[in-house]
C-alpha positions as CSV (number, residue, x, y, z in Angstrom):
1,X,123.6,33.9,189.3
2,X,122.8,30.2,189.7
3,X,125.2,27.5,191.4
4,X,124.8,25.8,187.6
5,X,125.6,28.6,185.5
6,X,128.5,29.3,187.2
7,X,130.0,25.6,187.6
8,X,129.4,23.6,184.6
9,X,130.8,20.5,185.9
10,X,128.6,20.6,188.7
11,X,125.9,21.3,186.3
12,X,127.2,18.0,184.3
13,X,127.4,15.9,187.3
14,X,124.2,16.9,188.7
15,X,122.4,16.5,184.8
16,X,124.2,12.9,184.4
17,X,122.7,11.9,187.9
18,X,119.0,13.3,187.6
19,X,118.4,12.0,184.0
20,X,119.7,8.4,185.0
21,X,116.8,8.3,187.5
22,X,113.9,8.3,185.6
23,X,116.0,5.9,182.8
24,X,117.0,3.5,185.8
25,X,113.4,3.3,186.7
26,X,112.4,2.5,182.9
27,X,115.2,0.5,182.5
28,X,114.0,-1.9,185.1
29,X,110.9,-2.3,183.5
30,X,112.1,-3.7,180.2
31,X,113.2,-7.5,179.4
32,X,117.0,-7.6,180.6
33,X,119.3,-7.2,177.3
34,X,116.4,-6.0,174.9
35,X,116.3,-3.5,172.6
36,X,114.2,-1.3,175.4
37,X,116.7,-1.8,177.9
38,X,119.9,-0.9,176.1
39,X,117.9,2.2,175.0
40,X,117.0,3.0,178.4
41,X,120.9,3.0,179.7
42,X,121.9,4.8,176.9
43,X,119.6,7.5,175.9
44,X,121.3,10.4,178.4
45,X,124.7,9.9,176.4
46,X,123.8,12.4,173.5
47,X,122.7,15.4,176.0
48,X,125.7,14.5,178.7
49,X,127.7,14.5,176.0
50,X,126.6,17.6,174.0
51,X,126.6,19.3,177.3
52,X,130.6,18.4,177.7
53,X,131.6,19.3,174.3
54,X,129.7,22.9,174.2
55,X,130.9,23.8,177.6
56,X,134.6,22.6,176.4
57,X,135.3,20.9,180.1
58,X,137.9,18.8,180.1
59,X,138.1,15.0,180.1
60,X,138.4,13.8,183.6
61,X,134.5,14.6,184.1
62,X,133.7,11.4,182.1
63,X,134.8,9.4,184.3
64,X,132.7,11.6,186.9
65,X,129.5,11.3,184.7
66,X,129.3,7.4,184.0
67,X,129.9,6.8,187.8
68,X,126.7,9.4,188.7
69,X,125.0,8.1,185.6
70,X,125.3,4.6,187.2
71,X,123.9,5.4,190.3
72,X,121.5,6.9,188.7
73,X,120.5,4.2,187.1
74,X,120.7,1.9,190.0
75,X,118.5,4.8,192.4
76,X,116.0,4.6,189.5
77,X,115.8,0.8,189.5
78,X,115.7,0.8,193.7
79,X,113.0,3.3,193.7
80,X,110.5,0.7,191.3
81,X,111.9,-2.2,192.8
82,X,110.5,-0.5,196.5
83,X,107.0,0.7,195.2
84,X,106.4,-2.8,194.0
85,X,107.4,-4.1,197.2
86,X,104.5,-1.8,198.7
87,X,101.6,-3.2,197.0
């Protein structure tokens, strides 16, 4: 069995960090404060939070998930902000 299906709050950490990356990176794209970029930060909420809810884990793991979700965001943003600095 997989370290995931056997730890779902693992699974949710890990899901809340890895789907913040590619966000972060859009997000730093758009127009600060647009309609893009709000989407951008929020648009892993549903699936974090379906996740949550159908694995019944409890609510201390919120917290957990915005702070990975954050970095996430910010990791995304660093790794665009870096391969423009390349060129």
């Amino acid at each position: 069995m997989s370290v995931f299906t056997n730890h779902p709050y693992i699974t949710a950490s890990v899901l809340a960090f890895t789907l913040n990356i590619p966000l972060g990176y859009l997000r730093a794209k758009s127009r600060k404060y647009s309609i893009q970029w709000v989407l951008w930060i929020h648009a892993s909420i549903p699936l974090i939070v379906w996740f949550r809810i159908s694995n019944d884990l409890e609510n201390w793991i919120i917290i957990v998930n915005i702070a990975l979700a954050i970095l996430g965001q910010f990791l995304g943003s660093f790794i665009l902000h870096k391969r423009i600095q390349k060129r």
